[in-house]
N, C-alpha and C positions, 0 to 999 in steps of 0.2 A: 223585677221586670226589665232592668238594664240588661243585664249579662244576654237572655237569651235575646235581645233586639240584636247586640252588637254578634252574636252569633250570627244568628239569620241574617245582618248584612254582608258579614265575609261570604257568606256560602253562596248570598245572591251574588256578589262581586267574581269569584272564583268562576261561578257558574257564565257570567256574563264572558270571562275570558278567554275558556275552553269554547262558546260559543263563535267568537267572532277572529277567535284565532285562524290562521291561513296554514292548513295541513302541509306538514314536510314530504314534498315530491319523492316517492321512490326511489332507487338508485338505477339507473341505466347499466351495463355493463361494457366499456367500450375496450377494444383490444387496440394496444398502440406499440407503434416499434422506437429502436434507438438508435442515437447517432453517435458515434465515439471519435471526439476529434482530442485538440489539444497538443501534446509535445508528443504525439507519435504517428505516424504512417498506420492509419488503416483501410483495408481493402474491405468493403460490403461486397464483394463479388460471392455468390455461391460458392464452396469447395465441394468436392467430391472425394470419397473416399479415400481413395488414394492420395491425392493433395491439402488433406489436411494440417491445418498450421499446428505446429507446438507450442504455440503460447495458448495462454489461459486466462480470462476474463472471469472475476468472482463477484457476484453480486447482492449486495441485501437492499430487500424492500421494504421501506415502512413507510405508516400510515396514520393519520390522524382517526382512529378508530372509532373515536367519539362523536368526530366534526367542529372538534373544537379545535383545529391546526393544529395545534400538537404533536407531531409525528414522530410516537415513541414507542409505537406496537408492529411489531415483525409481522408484516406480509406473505412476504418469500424470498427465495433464495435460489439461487442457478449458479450454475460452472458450464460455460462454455468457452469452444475453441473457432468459436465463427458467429462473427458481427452479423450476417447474413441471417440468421435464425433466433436471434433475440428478440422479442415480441411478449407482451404480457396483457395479461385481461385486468381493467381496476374498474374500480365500482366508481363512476360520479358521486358528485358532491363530497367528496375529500382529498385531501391534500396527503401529496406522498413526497417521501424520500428514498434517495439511491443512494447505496454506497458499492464506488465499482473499485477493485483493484485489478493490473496488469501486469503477470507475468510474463517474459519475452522467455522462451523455450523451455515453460516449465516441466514440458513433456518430457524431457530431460535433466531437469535441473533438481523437482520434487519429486523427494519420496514417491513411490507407489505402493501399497501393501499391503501388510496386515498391523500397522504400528496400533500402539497406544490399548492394547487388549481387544481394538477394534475387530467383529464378527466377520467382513467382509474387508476385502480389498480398495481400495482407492485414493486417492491423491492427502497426503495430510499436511499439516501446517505450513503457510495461510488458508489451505483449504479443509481446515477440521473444523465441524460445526458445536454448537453449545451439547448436541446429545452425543456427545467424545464418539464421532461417527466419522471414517474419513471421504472423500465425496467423489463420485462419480463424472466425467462429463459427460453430460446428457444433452446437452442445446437445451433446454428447458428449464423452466421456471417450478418450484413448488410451491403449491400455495395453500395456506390453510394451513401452517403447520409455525408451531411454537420453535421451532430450531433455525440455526444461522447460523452463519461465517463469525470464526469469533478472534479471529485473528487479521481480519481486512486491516485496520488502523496501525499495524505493530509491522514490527520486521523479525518476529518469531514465523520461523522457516525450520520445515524438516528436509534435510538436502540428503539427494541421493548421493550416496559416495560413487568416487567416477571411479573406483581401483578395482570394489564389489559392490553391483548395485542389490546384491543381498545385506548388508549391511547400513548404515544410516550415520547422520551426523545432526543431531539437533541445534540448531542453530538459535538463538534468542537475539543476538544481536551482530548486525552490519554482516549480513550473507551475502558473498557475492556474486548477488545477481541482479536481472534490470529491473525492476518494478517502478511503476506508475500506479497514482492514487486521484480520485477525483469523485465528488460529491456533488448531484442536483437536488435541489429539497421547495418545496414549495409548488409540485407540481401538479394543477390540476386535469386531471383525463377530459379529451373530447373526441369522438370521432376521428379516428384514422390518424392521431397524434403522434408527433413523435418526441421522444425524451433525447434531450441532447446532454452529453455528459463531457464535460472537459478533464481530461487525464493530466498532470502534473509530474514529471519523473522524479521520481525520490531518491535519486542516488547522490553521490558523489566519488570523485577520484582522484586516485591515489598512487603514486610511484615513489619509490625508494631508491636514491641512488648512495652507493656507498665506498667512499675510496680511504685507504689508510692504512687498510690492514695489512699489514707486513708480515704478524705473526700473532699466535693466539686465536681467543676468538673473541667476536662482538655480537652481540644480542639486538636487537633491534622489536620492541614491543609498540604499539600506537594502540593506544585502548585495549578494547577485546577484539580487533578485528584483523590485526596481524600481527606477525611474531616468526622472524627469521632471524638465524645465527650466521654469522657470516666466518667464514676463515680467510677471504679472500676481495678482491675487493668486488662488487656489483656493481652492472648499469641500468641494473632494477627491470620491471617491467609495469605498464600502464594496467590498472586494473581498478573495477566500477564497485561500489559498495553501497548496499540498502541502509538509507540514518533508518538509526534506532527507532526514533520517532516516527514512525511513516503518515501517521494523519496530521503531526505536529511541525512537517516541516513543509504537509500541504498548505496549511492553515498560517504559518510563519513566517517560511522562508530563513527559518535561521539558520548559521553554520553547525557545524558540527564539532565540537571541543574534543579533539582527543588528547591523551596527556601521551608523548614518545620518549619512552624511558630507554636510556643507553646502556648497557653494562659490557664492560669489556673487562676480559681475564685473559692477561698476557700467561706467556709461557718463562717470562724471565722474574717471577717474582711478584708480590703482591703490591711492591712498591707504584707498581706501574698500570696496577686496576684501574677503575673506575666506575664511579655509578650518578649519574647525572641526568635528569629529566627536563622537558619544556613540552608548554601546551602551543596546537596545533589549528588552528580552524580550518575545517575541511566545508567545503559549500559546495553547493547542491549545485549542479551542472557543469561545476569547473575542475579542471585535472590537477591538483596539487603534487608537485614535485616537493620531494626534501631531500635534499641537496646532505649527505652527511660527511665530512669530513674528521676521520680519526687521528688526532697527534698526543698520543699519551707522555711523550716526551715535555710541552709544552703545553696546551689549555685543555688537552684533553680531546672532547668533541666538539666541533664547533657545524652548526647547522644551521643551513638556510632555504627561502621557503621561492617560491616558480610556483605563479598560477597562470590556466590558460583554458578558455572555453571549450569543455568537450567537442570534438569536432562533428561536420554533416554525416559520418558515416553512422556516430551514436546520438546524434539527437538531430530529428528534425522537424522544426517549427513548420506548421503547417498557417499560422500568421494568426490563428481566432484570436490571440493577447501577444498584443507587443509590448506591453510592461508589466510585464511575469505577476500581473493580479489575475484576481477570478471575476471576473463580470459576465460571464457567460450568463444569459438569459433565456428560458426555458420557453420558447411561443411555439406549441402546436401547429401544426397545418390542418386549418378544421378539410 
């Protein structure tokens, strides 16, 4: 006679809690737009056809699907070339995440095609999505669909070759070009809201100067992201480079370690080669000079380092963080 009492009180118990439970409101549908500040110049002015900008803003949406915060289910995804026209529908009662990246004139920079066995034409890596599909810019958002950007976080780039833009150059590490990275997460939809997103530039820079060579040649490698032979001597030229890490150096701020290996092959004999390496920290905002000086007679290479803050022409602080953290805070405009 036990068993079925303690039965029959869970069932009354259960029953009492489905009763006086307070049902889960609906979800409202509210459409909100975005504000894109941070370490760059954007204009939300309209473009029109013809003045359309060439850079390209990629975006992934997620969402706490369940309602339990969480937010690790893809929403949607969009590629557009105008802040003006980003706008997106979310459902209340969940919480979502953005992830934006910022190419500056990818319109020119990225691939356009048919890469990757892809059926149609359009922009590929950072803009290849998970269904190896390359993407369109449309202003709009997709939603309802399991595919996304799957290369926002990295600096795997497909660059259009500048010589034939029939041809291509897959890139996986330190492309040089501008890109900006930035992340809001925890953001609940209200009425007429806006999503503010603070961009972080991912780059860093790099100039080579090289005096010594007299005769022969000298090689000059710095990781994987440059690689010149010199016969003569250079006064180099200043140039910007995406870190490897692109979500890693949003989230860190760390330098970038590259190892600059020397090799020089005289023409008077192997007496007078050399092959001699030293690591490099390259940091995100700042122009690194490397100063090389060749004397194979005497120590060989001797090399030194000149830092100097990218100037107002390539970055401008628009003020939201004056100590290069992320505290942007996401408040609607109901």
């Amino acid at each position: 006679m036990l068993l079925p009492l303690v039965a029959f009180t869970l069932m009354a118990t259960s029953c009492s809690k489905e009763d006086s439970g307070t049902p889960t409101p609906s979800a409202e549908a509210y459409t909100v737009s975005f504000s894109i500040g941070g370490e760059i110049d954007v204009t939300t002015e309209p473009l029109s056809r013809a003045e359309a900008s060439t850079d390209a803003y990629a975006m992934n949406v997620y969402y706490d699907k369940e309602g339990d915060g969480v937010q690790d289910d893809i929403y949607a995804y969009g590629l557009f070339d105008n802040v003006a026209d980003m706008s997106i529908t979310l459902l209340s009662n969940h919480k979502y995440k953005i992830y934006c990246t910022l190419i500056k004139d990818a319109k020119n920079t990225i691939y356009y095609g048919q890469a990757f066995n892809n059926a149609y034409s359009g922009y590929c890596y950072p803009f290849q999505t998970s269904a190896s599909n390359s993407t369109l810019i449309s202003n709009s958002f997709i939603i309802g669909t399991s595919s996304y950007f799957t290369g926002l976080g990295s600096s795997q780039t497909h660059l259009a070759s500048v010589e034939s833009p029939s041809t291509t150059n897959y890139s996986t590490y330190s492309p040089n070009i501008n890109r900006f990275y930035g992340i809001t997460s925890d953001y609940v939809p209200v009425p007429n809201g806006t999503i503010d997103i603070y961009l972080k530039r991912a780059v860093f820079g790099a100039k080579f100067v090289v005096s010594g060579v007299k005769e022969g040649t000298f090689t000059v490698r710095a990781g994987d992201f440059y690689s010149y032979t010199y016969s003569k001597d250079d006064a180099g030229a200043e140039r910007i480079y995406t870190f490897p890490d692109v979500a890693g150096v949003y989230a860190n701020d760390l330098p970038h370690v590259a190892t600059i290996q020397m090799n020089y092959d005289s023409n008077r004999g192997v007496l007078w080669d050399l092959s001699q390496s030293q690591n490099v920290q390259f940091k995100r905002n700042v122009m690194t000079t490397v100063n090389i000086v060749l004397n194979p007679d005497l120590s060989g290479a001797s090399l030194a380092i000149t830092e100097e803050e990218l100037n107002e022409e390539n970055l401008i602080d628009l003020g939201l963080n004056t100590d290069g953290l992320i505290d942007i805070i996401v408040k609607p405009e109901n």
